[in-house]
N, CA, C and O atoms as CSV, one atom per row, in Angstrom:
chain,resi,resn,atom,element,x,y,z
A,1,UNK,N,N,173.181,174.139,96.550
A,1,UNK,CA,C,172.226,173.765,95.514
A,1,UNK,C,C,171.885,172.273,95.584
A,1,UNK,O,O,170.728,171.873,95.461
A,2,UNK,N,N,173.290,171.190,95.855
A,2,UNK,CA,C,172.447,170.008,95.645
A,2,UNK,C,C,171.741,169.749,96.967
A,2,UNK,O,O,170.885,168.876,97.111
A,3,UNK,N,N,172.213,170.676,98.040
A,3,UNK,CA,C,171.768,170.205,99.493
A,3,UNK,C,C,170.235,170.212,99.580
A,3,UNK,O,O,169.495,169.454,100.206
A,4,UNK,N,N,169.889,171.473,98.637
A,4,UNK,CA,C,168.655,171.955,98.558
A,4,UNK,C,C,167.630,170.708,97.681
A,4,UNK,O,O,166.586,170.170,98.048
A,5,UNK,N,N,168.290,170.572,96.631
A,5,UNK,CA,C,167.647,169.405,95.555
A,5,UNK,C,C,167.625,168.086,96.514
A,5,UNK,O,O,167.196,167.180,95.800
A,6,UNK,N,N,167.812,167.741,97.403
A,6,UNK,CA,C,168.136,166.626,98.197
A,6,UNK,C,C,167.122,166.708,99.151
A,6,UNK,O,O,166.313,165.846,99.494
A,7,UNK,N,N,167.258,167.781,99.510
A,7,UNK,CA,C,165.776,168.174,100.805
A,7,UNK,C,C,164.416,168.038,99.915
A,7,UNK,O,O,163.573,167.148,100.027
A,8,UNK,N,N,164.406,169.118,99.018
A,8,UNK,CA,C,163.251,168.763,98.186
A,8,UNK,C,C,162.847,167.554,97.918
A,8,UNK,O,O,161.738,167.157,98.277
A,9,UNK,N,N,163.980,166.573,97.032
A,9,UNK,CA,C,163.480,165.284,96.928
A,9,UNK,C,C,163.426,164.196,97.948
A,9,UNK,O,O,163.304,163.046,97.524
A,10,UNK,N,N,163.487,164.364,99.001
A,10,UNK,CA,C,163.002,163.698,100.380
A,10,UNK,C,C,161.907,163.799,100.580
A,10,UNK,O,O,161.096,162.873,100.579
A,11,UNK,N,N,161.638,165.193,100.832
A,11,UNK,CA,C,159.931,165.644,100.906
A,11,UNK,C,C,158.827,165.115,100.136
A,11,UNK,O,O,157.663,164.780,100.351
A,12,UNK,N,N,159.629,165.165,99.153
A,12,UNK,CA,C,158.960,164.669,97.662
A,12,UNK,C,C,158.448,163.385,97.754
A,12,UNK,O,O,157.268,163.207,97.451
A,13,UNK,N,N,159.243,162.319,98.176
A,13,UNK,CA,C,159.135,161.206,98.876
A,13,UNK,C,C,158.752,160.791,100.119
A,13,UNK,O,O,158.609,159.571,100.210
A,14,UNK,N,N,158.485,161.605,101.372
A,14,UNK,CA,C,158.033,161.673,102.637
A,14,UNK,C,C,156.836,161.700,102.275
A,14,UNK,O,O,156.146,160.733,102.599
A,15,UNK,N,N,156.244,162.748,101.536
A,15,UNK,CA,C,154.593,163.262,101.280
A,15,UNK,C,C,154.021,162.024,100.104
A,15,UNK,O,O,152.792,161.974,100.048
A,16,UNK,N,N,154.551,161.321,99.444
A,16,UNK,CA,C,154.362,160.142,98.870
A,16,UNK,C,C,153.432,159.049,99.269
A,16,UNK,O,O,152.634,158.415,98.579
A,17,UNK,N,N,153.754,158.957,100.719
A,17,UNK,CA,C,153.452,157.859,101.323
A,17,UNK,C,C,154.360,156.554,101.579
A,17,UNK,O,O,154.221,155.884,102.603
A,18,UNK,N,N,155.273,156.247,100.605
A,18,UNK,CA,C,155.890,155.745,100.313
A,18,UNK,C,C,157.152,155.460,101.112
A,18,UNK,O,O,158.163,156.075,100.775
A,19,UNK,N,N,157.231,154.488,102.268
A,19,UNK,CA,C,158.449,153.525,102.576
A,19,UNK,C,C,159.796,153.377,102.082
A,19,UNK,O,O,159.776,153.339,100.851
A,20,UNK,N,N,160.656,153.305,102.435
A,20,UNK,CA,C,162.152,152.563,101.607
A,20,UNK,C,C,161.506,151.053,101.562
A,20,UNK,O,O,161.524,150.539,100.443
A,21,UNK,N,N,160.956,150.298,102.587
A,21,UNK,CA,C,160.686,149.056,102.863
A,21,UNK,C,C,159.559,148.419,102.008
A,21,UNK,O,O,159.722,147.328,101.461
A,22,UNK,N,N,158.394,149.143,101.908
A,22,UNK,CA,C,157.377,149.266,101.034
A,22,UNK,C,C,157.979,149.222,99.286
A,22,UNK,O,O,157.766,148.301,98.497
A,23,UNK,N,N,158.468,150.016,99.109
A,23,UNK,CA,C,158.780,150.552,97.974
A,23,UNK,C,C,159.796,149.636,97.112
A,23,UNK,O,O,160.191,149.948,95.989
A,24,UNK,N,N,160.144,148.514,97.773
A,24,UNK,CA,C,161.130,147.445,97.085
A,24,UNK,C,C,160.454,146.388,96.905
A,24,UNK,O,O,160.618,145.783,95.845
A,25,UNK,N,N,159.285,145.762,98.135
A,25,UNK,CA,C,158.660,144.194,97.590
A,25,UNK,C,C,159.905,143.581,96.744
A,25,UNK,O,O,161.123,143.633,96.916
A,26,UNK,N,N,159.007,142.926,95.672
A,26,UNK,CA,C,159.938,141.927,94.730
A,26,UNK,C,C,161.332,142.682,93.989
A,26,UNK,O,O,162.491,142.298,93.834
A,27,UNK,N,N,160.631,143.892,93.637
A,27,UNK,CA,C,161.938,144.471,92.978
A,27,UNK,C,C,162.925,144.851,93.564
A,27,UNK,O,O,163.742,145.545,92.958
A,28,UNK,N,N,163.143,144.464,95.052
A,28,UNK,CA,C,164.661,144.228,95.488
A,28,UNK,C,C,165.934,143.459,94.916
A,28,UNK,O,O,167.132,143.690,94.754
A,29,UNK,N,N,164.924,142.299,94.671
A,29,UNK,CA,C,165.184,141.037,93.696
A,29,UNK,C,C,165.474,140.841,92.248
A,29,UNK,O,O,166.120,139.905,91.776
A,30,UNK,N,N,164.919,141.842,91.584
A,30,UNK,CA,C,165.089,142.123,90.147
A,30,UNK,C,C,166.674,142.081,89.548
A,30,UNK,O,O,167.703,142.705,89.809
A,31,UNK,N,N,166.270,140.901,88.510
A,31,UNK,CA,C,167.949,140.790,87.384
A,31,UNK,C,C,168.970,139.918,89.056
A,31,UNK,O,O,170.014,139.596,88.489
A,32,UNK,N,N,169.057,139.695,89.792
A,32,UNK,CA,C,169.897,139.480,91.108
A,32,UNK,C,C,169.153,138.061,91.474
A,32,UNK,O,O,170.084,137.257,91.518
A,33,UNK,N,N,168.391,137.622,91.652
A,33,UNK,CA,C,168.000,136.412,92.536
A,33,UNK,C,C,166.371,136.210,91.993
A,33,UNK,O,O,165.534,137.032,91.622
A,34,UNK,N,N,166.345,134.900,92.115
A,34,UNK,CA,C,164.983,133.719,91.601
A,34,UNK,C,C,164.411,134.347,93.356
A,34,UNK,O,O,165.139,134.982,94.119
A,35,UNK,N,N,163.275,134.032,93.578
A,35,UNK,CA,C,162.568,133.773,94.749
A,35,UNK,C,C,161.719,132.848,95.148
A,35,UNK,O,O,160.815,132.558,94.365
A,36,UNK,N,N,161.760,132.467,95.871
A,36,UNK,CA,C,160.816,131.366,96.334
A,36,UNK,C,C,160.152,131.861,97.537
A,36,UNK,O,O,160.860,132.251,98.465
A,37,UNK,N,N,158.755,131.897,97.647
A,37,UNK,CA,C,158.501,133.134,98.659
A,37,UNK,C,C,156.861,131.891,99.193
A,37,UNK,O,O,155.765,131.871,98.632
A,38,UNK,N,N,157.298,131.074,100.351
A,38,UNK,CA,C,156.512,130.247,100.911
A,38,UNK,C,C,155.528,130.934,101.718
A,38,UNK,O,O,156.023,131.654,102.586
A,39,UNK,N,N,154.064,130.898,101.654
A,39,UNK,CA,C,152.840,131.581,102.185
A,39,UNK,C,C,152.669,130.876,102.963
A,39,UNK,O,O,153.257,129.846,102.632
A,40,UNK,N,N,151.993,130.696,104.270
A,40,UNK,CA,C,151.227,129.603,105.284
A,40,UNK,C,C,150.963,130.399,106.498
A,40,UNK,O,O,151.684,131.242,107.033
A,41,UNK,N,N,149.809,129.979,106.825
A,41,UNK,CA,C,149.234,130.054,108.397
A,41,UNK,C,C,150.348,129.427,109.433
A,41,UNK,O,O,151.023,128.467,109.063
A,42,UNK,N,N,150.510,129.960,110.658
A,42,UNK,CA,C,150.830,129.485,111.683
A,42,UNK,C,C,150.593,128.094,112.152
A,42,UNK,O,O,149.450,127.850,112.537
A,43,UNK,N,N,151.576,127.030,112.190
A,43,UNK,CA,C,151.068,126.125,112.464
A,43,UNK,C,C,150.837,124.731,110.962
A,43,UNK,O,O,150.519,123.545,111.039
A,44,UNK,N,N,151.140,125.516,109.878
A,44,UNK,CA,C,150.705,124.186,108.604
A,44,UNK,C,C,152.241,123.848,108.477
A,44,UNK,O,O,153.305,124.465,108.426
A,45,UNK,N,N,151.738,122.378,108.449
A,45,UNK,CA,C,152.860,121.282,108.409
A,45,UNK,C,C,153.327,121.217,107.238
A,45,UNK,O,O,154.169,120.334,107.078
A,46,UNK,N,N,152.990,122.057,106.060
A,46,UNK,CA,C,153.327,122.038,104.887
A,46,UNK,C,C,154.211,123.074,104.555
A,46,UNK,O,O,154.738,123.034,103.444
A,47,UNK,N,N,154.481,124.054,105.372
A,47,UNK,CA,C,156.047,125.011,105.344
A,47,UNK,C,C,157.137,124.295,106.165
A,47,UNK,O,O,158.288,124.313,105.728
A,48,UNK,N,N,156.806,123.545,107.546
A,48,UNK,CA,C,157.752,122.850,108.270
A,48,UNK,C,C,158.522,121.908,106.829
A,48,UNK,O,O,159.726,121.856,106.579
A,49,UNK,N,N,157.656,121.397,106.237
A,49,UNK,CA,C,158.275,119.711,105.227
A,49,UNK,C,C,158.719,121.121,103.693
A,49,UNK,O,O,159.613,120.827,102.899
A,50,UNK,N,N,158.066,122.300,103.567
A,50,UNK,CA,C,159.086,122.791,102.240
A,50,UNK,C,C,160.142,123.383,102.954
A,50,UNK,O,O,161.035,123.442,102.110
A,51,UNK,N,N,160.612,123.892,104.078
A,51,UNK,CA,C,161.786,124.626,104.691
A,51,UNK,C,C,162.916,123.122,104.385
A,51,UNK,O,O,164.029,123.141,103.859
A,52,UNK,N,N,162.123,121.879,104.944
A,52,UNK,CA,C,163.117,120.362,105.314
A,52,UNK,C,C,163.575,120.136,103.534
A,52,UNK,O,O,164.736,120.042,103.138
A,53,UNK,N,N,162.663,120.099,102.890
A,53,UNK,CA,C,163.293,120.403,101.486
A,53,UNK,C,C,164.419,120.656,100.529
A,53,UNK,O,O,165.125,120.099,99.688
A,54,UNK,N,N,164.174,121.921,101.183
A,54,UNK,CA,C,165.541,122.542,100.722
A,54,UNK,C,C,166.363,123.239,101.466
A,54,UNK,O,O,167.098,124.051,100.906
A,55,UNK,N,N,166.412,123.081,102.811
A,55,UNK,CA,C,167.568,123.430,103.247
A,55,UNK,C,C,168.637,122.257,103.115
A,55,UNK,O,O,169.678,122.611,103.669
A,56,UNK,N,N,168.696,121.471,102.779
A,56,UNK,CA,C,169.178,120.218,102.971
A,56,UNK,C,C,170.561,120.534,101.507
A,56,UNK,O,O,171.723,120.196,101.281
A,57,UNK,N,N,169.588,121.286,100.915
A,57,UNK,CA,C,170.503,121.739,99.480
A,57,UNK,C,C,170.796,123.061,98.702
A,57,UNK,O,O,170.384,123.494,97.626
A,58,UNK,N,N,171.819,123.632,99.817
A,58,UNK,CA,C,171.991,125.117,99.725
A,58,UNK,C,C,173.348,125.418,98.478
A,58,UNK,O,O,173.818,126.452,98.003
A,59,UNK,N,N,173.625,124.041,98.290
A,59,UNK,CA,C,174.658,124.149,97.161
A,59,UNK,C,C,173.873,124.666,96.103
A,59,UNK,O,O,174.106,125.792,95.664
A,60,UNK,N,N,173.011,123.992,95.674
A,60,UNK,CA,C,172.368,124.006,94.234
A,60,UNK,C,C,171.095,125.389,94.613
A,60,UNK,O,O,170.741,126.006,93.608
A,61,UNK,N,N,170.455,125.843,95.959
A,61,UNK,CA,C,170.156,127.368,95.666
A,61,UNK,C,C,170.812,127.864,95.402
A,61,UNK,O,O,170.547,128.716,94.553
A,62,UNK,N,N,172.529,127.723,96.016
A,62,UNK,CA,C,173.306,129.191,95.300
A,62,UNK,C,C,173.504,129.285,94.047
A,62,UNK,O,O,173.513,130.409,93.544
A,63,UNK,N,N,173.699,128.188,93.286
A,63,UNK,CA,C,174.210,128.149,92.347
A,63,UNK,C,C,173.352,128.665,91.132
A,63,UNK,O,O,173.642,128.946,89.969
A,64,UNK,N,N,172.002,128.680,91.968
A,64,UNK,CA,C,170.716,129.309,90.752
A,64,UNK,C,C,169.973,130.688,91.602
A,64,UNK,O,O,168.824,131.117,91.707
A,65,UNK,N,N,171.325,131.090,92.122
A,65,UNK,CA,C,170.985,132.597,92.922
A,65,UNK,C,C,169.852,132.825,93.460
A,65,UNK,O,O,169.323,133.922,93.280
A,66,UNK,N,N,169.392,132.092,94.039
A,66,UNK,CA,C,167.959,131.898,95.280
A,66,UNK,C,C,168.185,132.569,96.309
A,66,UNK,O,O,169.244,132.864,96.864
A,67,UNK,N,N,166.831,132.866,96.605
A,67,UNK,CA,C,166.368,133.556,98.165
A,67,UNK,C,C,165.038,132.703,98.426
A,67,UNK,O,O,164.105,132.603,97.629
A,68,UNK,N,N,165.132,132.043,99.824
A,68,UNK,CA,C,164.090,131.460,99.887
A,68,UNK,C,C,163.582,132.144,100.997
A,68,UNK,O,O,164.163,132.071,102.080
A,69,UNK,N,N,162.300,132.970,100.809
A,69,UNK,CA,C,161.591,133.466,102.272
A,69,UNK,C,C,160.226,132.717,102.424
A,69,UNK,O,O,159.519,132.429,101.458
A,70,UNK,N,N,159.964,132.468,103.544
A,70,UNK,CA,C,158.847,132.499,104.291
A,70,UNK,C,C,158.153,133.618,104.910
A,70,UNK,O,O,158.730,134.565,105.445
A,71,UNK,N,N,156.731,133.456,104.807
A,71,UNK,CA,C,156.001,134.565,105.357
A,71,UNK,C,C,154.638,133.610,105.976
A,71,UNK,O,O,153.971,132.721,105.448
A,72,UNK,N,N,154.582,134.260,107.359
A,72,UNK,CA,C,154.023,133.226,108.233
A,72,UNK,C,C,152.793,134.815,108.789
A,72,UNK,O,O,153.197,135.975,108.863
A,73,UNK,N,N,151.650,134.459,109.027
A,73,UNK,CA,C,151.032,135.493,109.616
A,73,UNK,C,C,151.214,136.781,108.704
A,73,UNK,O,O,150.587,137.155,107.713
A,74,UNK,N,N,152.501,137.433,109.522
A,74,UNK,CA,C,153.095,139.225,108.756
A,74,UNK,C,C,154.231,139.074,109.470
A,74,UNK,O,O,154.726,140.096,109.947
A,75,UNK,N,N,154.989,137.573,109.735
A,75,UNK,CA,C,156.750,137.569,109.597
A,75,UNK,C,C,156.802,137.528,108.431
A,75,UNK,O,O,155.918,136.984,107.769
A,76,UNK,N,N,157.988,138.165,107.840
A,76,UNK,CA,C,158.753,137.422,107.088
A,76,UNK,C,C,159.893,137.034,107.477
A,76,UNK,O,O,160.580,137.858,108.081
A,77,UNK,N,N,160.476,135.549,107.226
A,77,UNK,CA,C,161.714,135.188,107.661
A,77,UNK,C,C,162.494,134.349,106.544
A,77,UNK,O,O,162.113,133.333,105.963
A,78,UNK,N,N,163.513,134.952,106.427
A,78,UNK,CA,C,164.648,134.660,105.329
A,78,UNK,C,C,164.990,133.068,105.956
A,78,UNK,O,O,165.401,132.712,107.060
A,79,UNK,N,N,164.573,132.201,104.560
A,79,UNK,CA,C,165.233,130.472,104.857
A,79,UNK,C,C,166.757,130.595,104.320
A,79,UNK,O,O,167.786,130.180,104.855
A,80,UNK,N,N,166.596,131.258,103.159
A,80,UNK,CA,C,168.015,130.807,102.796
A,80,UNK,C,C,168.201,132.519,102.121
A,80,UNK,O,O,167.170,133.078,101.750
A,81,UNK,N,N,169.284,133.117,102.025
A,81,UNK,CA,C,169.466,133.924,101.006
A,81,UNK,C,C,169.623,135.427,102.026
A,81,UNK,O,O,169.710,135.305,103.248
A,82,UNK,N,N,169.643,136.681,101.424
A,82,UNK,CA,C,169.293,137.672,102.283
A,82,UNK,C,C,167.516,138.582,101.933
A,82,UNK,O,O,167.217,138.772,100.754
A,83,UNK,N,N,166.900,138.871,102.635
A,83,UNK,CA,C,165.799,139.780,102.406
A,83,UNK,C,C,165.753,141.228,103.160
A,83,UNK,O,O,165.230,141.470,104.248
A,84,UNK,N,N,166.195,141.805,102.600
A,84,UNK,CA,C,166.611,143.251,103.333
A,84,UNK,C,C,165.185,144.158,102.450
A,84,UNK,O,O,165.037,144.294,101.236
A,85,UNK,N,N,164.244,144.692,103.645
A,85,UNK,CA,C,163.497,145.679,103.126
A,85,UNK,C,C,162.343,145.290,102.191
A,85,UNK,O,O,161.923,145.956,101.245
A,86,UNK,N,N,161.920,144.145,102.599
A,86,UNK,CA,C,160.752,143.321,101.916
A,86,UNK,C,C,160.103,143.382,103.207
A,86,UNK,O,O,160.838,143.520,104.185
A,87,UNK,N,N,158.598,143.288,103.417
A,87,UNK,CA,C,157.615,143.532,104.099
A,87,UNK,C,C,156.587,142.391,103.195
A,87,UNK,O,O,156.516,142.206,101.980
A,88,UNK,N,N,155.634,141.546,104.672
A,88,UNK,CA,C,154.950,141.117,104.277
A,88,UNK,C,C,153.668,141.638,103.258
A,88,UNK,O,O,153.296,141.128,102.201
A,89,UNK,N,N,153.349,142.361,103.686
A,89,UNK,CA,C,152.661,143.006,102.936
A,89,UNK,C,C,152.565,143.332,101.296
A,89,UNK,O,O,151.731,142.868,100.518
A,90,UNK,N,N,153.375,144.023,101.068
A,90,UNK,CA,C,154.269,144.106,99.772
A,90,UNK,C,C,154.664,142.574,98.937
A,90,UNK,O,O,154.675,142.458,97.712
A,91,UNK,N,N,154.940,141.594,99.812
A,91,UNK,CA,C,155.217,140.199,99.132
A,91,UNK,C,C,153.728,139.548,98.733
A,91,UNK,O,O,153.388,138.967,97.701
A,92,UNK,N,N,153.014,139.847,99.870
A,92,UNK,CA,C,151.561,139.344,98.949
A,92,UNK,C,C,150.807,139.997,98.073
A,92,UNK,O,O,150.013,139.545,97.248
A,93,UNK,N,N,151.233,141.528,98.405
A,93,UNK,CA,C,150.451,142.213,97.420
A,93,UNK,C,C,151.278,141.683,95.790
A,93,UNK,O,O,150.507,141.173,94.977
A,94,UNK,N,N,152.340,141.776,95.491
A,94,UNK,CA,C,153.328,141.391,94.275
A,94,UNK,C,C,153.056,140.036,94.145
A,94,UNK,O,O,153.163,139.597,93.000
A,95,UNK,N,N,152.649,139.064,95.237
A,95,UNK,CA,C,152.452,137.435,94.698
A,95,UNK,C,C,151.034,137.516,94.799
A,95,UNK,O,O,150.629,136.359,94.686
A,96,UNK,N,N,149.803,138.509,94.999
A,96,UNK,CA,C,148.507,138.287,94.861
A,96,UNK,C,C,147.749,136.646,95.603
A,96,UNK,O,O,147.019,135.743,95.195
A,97,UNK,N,N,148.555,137.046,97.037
A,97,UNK,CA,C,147.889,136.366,98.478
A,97,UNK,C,C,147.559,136.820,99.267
A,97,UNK,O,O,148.241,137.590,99.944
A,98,UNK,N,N,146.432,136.532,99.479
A,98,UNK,CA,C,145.604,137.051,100.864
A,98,UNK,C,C,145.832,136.942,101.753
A,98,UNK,O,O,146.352,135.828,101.827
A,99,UNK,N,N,145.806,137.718,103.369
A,99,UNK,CA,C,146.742,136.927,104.320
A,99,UNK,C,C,145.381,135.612,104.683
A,99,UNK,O,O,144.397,135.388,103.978
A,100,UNK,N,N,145.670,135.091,105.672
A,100,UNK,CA,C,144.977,133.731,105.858
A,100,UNK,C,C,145.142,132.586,104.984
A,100,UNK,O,O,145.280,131.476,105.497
A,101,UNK,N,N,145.144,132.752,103.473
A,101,UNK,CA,C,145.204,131.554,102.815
A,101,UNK,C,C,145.899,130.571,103.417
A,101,UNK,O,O,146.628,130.515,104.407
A,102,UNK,N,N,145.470,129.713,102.508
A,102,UNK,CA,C,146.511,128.623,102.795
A,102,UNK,C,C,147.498,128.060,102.153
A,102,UNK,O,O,147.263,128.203,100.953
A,103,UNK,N,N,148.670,127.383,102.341
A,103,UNK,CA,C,149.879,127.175,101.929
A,103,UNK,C,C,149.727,127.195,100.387
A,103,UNK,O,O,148.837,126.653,99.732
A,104,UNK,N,N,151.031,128.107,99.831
A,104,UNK,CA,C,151.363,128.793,98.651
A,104,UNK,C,C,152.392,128.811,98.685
A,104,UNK,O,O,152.953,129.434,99.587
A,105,UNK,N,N,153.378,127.877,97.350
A,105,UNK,CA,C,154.434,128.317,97.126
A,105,UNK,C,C,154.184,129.207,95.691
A,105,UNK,O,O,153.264,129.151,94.876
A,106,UNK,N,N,155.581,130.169,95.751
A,106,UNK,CA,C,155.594,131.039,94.564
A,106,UNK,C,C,156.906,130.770,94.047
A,106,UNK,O,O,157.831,130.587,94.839
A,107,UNK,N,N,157.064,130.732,92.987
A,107,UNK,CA,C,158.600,131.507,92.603
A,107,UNK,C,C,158.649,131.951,91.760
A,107,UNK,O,O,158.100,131.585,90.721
A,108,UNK,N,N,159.432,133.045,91.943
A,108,UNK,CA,C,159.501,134.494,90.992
A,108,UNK,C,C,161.209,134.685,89.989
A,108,UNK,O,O,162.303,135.114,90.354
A,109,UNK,N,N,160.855,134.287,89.014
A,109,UNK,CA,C,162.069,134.624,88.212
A,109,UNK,C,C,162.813,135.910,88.341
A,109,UNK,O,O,162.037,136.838,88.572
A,110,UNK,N,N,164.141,136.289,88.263
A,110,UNK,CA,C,164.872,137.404,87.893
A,110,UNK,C,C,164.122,138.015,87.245
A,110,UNK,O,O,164.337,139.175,87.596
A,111,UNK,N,N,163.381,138.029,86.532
A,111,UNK,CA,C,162.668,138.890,85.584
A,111,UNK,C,C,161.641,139.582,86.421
A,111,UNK,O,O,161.164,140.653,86.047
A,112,UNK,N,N,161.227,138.920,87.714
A,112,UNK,CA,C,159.590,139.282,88.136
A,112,UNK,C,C,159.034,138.867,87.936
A,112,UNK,O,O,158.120,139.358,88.597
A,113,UNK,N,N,158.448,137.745,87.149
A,113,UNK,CA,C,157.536,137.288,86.933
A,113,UNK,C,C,157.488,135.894,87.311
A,113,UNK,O,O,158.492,135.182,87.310
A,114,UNK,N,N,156.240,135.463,87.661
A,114,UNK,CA,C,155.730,134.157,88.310
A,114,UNK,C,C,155.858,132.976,87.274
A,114,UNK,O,O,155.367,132.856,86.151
A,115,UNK,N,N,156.799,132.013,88.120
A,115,UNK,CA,C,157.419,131.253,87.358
A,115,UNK,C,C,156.143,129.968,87.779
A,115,UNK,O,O,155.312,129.577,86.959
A,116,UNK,N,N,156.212,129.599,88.834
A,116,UNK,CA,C,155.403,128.261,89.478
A,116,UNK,C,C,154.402,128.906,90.778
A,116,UNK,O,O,154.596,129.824,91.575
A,117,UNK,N,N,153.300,127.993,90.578
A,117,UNK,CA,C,152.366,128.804,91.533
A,117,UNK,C,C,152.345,127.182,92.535
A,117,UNK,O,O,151.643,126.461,91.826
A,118,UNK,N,N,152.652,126.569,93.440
A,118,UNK,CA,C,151.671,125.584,94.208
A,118,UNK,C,C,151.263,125.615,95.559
A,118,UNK,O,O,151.680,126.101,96.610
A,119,UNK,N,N,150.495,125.068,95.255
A,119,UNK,CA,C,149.513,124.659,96.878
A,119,UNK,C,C,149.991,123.402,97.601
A,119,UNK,O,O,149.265,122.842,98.423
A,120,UNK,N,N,151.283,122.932,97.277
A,120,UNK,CA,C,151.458,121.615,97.869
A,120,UNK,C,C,153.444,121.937,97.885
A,120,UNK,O,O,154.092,122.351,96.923
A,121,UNK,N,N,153.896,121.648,99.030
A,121,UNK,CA,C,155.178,121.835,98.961
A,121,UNK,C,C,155.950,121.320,97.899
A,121,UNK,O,O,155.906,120.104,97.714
A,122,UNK,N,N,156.828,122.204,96.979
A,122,UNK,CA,C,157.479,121.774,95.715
A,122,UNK,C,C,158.886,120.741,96.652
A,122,UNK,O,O,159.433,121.078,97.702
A,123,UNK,N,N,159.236,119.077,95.581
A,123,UNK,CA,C,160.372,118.687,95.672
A,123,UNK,C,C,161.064,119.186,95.101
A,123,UNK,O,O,160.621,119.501,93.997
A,124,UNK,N,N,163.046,119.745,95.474
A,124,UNK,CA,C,163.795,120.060,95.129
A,124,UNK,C,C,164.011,119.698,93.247
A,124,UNK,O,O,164.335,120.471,92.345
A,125,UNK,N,N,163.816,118.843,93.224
A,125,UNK,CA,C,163.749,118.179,91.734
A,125,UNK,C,C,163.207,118.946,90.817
A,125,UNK,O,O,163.838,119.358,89.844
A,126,UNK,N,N,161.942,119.215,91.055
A,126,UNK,CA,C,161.117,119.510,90.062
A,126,UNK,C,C,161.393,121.528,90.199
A,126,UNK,O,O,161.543,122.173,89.161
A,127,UNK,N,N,161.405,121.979,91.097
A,127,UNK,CA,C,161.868,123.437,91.326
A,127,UNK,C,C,163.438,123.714,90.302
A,127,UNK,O,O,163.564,124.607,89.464
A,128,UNK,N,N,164.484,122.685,90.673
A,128,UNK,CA,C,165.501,122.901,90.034
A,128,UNK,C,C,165.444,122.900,88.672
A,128,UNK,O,O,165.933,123.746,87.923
A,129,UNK,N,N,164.374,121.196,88.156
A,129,UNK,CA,C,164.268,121.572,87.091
A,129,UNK,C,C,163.348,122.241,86.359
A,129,UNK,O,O,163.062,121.871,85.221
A,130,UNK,N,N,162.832,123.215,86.895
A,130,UNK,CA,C,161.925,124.434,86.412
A,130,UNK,C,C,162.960,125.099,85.991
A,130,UNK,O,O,163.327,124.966,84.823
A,131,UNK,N,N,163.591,125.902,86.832
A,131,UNK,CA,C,164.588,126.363,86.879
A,131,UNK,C,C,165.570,126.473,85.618
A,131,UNK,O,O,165.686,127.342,84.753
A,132,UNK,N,N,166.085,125.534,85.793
A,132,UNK,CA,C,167.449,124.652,84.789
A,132,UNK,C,C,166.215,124.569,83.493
A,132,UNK,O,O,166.871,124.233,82.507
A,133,UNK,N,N,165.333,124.661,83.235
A,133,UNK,CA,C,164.621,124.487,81.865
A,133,UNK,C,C,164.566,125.928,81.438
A,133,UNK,O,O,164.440,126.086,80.224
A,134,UNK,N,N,164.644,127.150,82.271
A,134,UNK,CA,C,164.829,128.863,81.659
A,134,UNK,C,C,166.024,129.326,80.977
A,134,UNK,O,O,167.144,129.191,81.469
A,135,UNK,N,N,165.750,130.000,79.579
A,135,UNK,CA,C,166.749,130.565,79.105
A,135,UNK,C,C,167.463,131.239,79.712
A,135,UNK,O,O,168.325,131.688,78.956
A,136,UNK,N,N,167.577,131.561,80.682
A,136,UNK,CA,C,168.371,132.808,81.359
A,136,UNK,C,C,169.362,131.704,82.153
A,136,UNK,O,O,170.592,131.702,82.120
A,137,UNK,N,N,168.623,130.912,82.765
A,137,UNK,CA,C,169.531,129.774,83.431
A,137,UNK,C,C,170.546,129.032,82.586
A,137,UNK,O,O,171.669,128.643,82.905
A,138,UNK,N,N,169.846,128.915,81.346
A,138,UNK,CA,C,170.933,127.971,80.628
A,138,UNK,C,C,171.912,128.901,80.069
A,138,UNK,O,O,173.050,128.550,79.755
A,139,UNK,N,N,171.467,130.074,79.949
A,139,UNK,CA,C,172.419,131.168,79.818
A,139,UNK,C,C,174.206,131.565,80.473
A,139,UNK,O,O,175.285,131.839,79.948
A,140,UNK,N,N,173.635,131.371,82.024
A,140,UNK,CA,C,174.247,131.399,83.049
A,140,UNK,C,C,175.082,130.229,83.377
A,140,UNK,O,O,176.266,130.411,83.663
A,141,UNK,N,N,174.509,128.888,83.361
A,141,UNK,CA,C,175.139,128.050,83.492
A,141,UNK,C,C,176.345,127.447,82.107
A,141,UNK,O,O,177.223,126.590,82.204
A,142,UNK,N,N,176.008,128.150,81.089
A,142,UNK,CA,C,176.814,128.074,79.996
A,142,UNK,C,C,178.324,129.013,79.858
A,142,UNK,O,O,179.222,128.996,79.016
A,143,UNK,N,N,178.106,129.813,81.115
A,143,UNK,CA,C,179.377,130.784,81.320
A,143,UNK,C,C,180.272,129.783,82.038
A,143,UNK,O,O,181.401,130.114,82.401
């Protein structure tokens, strides 16, 4: 019986259309990790200088449960954090970027929702203290 309920609901999901990979985008992330999800063409000097940013300070992403990805063309490549089963595609469709644009940072609260939108690489400073200014953060950091 459940073997049967198991086949069915595969099918169910095969005929969907619907991906494992597709089907997570941002809400892999949900209640678990902030995102920072860097947009750019091949080639803009303005993801090289936000990657130099913050890799420099992987203490203080962990500590505010970050994932920092890049998406270049239709890579996506994990800077800091893990991204299992996120697809470019899916990240712009959920951050509402076109491919081609040009350089876009996002970051996406635990909640899902769009915390900071810019067009100019964010300093560590001002990201953290976005960050560190959310109830949920001061929440967390009060444990």
């Amino acid at each position: 019986m459940i073997r049967s309920l198991k086949t069915v609901a595969l099918a169910l999901f095969v005929a969907s259309g619907i991906s494992a990979a597709s089907a997570a985008g941002l809400d892999a992330f949900g209640w678990k990790n902030r995102v920072l999800i860097v947009f750019a063409n091949s080639g803009d000097p303005d993801v090289v200088e936000q990657r130099r940013l913050l890799v420099d300070d992987t203490k203080a992403l962990a500590d505010r449960n970050m994932v920092v990805l890049e998406v270049v063309g239709d890579t996506v490549k994990p800077i800091y954090g893990k991204a299992t089963a996120v697809t470019e595609q899916e990240l712009r469709k959920d951050a509402g970027i076109e491919e081609g644009s040009r350089f876009t940072a996002i970051l996406v609260g635990k909640d899902g929702g769009i915390k900071l939108r810019a067009t100019e690489p964010v300093a560590p400073v001002q990201l953290f203290g976005l960050i560190d200014s959310m109830p949920m953060r001061a929440n967390e950091a009060s444990r």
